[in-house]
DOPA-711027 format. One line per 4 residues: number of its first residue (from 1); for each residue x, z, y of C-alpha. Coordinates in pm, 1 decimal, padded with zeros to 6 digits. Layout:
N
NUM	X Z Y ~ ...
***
This chain:
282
1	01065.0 -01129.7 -01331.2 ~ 01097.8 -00756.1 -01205.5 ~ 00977.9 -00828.9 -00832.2 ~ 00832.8 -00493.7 -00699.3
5	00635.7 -00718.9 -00465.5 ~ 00483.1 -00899.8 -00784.8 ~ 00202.6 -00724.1 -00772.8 ~ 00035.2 -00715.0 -00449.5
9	00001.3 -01109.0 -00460.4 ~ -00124.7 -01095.9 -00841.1 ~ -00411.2 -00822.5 -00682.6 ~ -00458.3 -01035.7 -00361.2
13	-00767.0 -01164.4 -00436.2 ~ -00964.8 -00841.1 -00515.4 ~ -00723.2 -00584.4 -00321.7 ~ -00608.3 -00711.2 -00052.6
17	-00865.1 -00750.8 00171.7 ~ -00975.2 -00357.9 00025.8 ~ -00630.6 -00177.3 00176.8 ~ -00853.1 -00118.7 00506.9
21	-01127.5 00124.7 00410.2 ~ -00848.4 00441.2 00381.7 ~ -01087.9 00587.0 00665.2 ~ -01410.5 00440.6 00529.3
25	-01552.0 00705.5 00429.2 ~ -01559.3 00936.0 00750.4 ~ -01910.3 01095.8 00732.0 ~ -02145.4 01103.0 01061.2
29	-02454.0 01215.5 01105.3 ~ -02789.8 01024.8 01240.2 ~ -02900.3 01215.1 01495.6 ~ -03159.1 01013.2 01649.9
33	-03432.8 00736.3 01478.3 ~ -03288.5 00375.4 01431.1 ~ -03345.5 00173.3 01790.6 ~ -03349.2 -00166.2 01885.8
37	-03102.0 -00280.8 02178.4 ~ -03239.2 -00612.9 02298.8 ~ -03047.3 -00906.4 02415.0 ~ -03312.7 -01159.6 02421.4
41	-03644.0 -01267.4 02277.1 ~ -03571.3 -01546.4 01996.0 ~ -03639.3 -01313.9 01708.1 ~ -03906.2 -01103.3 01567.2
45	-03830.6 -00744.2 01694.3 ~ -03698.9 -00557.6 01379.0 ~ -03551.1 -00188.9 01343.0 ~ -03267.4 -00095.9 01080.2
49	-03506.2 00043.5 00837.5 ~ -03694.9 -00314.0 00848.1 ~ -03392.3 -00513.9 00850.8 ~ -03250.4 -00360.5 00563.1
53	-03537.8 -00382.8 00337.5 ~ -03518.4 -00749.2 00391.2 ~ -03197.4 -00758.6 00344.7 ~ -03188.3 -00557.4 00006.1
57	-03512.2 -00811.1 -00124.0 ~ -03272.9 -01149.6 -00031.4 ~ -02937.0 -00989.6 -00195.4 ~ -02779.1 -01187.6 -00453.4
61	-02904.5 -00967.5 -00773.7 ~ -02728.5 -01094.1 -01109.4 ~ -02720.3 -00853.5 -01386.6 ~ -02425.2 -01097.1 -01527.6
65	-02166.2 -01376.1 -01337.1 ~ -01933.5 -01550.6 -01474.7 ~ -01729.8 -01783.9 -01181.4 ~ -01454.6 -01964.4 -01123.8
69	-01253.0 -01959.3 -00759.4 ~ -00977.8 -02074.4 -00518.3 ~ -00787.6 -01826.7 -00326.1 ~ -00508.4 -01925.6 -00062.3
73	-00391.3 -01608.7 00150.3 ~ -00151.3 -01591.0 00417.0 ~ 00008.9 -01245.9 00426.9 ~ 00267.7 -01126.2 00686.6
77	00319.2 -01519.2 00713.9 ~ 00417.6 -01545.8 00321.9 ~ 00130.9 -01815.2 00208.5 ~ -00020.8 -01917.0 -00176.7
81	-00279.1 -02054.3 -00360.8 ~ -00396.6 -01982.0 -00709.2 ~ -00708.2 -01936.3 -00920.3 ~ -00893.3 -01682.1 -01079.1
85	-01154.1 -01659.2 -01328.9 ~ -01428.7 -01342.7 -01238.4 ~ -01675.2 -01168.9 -01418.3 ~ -01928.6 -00870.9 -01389.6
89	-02199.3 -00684.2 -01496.4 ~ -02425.3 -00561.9 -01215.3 ~ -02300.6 -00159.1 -01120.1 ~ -02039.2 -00168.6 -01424.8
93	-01748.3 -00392.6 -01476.1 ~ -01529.4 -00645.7 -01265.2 ~ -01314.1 -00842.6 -01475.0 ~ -01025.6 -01105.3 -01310.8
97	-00807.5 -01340.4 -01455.0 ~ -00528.6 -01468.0 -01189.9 ~ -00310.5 -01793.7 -01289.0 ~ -00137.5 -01970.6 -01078.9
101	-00277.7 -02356.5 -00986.1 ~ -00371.9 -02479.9 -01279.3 ~ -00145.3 -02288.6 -01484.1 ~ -00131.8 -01981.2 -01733.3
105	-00294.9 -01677.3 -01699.0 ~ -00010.4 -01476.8 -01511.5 ~ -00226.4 -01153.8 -01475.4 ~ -00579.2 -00943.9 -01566.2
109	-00728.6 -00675.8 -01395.4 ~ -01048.2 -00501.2 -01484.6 ~ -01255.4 -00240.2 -01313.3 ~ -01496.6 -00002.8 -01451.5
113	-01669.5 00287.6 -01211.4 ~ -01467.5 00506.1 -01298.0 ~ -01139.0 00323.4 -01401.3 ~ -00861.3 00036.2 -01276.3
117	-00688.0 -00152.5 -01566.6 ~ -00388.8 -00374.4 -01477.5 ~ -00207.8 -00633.3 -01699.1 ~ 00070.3 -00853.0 -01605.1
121	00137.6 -01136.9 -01793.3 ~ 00477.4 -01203.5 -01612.6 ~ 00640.5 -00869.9 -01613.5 ~ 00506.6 -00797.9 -01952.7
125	00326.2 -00444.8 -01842.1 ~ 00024.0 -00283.5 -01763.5 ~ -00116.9 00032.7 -01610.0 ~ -00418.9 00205.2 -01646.1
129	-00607.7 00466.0 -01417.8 ~ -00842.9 00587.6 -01183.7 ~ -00928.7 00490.4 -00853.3 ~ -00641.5 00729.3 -00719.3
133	-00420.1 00459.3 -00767.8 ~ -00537.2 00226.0 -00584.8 ~ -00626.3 00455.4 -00277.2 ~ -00236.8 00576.0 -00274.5
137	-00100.0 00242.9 -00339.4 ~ -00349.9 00043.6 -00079.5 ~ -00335.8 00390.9 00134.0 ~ -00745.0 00346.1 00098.6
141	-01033.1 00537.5 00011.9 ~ -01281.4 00258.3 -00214.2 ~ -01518.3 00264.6 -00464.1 ~ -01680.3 00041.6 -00741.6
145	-01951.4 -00044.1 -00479.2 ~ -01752.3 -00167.9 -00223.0 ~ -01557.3 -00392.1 -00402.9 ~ -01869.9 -00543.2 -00577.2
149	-01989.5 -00578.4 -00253.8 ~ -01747.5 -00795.7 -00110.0 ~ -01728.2 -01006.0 -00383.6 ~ -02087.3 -01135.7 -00373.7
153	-02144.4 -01077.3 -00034.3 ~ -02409.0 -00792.8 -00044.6 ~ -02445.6 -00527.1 00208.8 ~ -02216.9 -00208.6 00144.6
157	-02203.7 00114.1 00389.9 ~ -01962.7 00380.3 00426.2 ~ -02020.8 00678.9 00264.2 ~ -02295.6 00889.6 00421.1
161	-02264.3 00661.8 00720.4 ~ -02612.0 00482.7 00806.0 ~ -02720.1 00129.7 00999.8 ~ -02901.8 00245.8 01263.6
165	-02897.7 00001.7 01522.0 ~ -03024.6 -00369.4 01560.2 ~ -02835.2 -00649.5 01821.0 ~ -02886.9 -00985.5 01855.0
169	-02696.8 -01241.5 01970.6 ~ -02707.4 -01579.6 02155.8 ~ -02707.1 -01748.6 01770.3 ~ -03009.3 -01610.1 01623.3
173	-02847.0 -01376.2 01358.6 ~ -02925.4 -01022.0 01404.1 ~ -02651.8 -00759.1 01425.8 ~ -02703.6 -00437.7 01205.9
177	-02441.2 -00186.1 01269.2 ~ -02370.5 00142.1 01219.9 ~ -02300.0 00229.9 01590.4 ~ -02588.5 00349.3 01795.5
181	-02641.4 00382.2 02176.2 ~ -02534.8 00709.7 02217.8 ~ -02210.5 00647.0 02026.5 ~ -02153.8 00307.0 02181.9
185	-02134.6 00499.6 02520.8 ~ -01863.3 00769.0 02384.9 ~ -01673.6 00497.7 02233.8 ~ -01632.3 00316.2 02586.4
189	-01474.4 00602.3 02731.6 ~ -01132.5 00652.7 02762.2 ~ -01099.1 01046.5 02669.3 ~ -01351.0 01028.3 02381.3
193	-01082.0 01151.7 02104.3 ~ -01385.2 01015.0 01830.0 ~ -01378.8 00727.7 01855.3 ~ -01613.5 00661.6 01597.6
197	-01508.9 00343.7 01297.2 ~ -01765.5 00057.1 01328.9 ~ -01936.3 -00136.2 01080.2 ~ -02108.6 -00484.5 01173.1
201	-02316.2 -00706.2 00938.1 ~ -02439.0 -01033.5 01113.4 ~ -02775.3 -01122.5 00918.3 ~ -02892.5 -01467.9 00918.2
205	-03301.8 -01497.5 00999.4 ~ -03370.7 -01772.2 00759.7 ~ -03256.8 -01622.0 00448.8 ~ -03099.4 -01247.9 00526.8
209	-02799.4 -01285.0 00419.9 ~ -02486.3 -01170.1 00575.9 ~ -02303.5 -01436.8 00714.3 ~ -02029.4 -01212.5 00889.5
213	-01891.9 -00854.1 00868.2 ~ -01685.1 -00670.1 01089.1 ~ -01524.5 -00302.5 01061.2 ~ -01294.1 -00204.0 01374.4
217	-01086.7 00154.4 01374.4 ~ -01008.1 00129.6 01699.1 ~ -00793.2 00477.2 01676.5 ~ -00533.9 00352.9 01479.3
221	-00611.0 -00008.1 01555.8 ~ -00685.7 -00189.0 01257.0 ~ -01033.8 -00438.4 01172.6 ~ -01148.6 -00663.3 00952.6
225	-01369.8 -00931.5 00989.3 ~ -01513.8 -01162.3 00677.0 ~ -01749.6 -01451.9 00713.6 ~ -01941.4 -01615.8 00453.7
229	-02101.2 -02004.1 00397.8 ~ -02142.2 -02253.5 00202.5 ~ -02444.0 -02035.0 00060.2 ~ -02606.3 -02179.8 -00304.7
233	-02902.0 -02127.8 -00505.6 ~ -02898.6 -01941.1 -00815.3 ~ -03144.2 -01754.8 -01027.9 ~ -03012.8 -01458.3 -00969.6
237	-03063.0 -01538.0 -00522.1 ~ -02833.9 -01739.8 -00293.6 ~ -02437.7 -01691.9 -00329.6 ~ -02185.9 -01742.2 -00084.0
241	-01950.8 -02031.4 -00238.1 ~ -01691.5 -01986.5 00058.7 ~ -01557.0 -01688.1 00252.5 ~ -01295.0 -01614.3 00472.7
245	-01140.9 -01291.0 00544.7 ~ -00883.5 -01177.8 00894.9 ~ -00722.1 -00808.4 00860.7 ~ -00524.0 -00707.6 01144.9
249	-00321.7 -00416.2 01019.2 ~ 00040.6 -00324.5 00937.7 ~ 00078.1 -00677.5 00876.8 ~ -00161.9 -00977.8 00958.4
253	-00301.5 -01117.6 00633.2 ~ -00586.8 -01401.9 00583.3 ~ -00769.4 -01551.4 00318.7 ~ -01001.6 -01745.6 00186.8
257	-01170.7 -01797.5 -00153.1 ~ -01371.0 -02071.6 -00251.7 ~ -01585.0 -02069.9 -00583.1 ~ -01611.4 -02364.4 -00777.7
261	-01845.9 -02256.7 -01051.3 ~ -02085.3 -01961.6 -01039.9 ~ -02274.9 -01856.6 -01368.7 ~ -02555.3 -01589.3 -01368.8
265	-02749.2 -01399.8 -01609.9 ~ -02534.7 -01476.0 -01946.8 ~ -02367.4 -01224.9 -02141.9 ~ -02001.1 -01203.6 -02085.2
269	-01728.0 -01088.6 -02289.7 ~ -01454.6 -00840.3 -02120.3 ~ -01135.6 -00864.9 -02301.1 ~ -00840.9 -00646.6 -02170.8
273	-00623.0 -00599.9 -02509.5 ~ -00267.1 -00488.3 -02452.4 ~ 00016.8 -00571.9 -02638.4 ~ 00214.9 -00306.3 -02836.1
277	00540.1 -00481.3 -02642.4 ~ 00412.0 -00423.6 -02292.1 ~ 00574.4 -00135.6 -02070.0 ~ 00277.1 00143.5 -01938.3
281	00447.3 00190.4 -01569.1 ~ 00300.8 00494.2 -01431.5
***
């Protein structure tokens, strides 16, 4: 099966949702100390600083996972379901096996820091390179950290970009974003030709986890929002067993992954071995 569209839906789950952050790493500069906008009194008064060192001491920290998921997605209204086997080593290797429902293993994919391996099973070929191929295929700037990020629903910034404001809202999470008073002004008016791109993180008080996140471009009008639950105990912190991700974009595209098993702290094996038949497409 030579489909050229074969293998966006093989990289859905760790991809997809990625193809947003081609502006993500805009730089801005903090100009002013992190403030506190308030919107009522239910919570204990916290700046960014404070919020994110509670945030960093409640992240889910496994040196090793091993895990085993659902993913349906429904892109451009085209909809499927599969599974995927995932592991990692903390700040060093993602490693996916995709099959469809209870079937074979139809592709791999493995990412280093500084490397993207690709293997399908179907079209008997494989590719290997740097993270230049995914920015000019998913017309995206990411990085190792972002990707990690969103899979075990840790906090992640934009390059040199910096949380310095702290909302709340009428549900008791706090709202840590990267878009401070002064900006929020410029961004409601009409001529400012900066608009600037906005990261939210809705934090949950009782454990400080992020339970939603939300980047909006509204220049060339594109956002994505992701929300996490179904949040577990491990030993390695709690883990979000459920997400579900919106992109409005080119095309609209949803989807949501639900882990079944979740394994932390054991050694895991990584093996990506290519067979002397398989085609290197370049």
């Amino acid at each position: 099966m030579n489909n050229p569209k074969a293998k966006p839906v093989i990289l859905f789950p760790v991809l997809l949702l990625l193809f947003f952050f081609h502006s993500s790493c805009r730089t801005t500069k903090k100009t002013e100390k992190p403030i506190v906008i308030r919107e009522s009194k239910k919570l204990i008064e916290r700046t960014a600083d404070e919020l994110l060192s509670l945030i960093y001491q409640n992240s889910f920290n496994a040196e090793w996972v091993a895990a085993k998921a659902e993913v349906e997605s429904n892109v451009d209204s085209k909809k499927n379901s599969f599974d995927i086997t995932l592991r990692m080593r903390k700040d060093s290797v993602i490693w996916v096996s995709i099959s469809p429902l209870l079937g074979l293993e139809a592709a791999r994919v493995m990412i280093t820091r500084d490397s993207v391996k690709y293997m399908s099973r179907l079209n008997k070929e494989y590719q290997i390179s740097d993270y230049n191929f995914l920015n000019n295929w998913l017309r995206m700037n990411i990085d190792f950290d972002i990707i990690q990020g969103i899979l075990t629903g840790n906090i992640f910034a934009y390059k040199k970009n910096k949380f310095s404001s702290v909302y709340e809202n009428e549900d008791r999470y706090y709202i840590l974003s990267t878009l401070s008073r002064r900006k929020l002004k410029r961004a409601m008016e009409e001529k400012d030709p900066n608009k600037p791109v906005v990261q939210d993180m809705w934090i949950s008080d009782e454990n400080f986890r992020i339970i939603k996140l939300s980047i909006e471009d509204d220049r060339i009008n594109k956002s994505l929002v992701t929300e996490y639950s179904n949040f577990k105990s491990t030993a390695a912190g709690e883990f979000p067993y459920e997400s579900k991700t919106n992109i409005s974009a080119e095309k609209k595209s949803d989807f949501s992954i639900s882990f079944k098993k979740v394994i932390v702290n054991e050694p895991q094996q990584f093996p990506f071995n290519i067979p002397g038949s398989y085609k290197n497409i370049r």
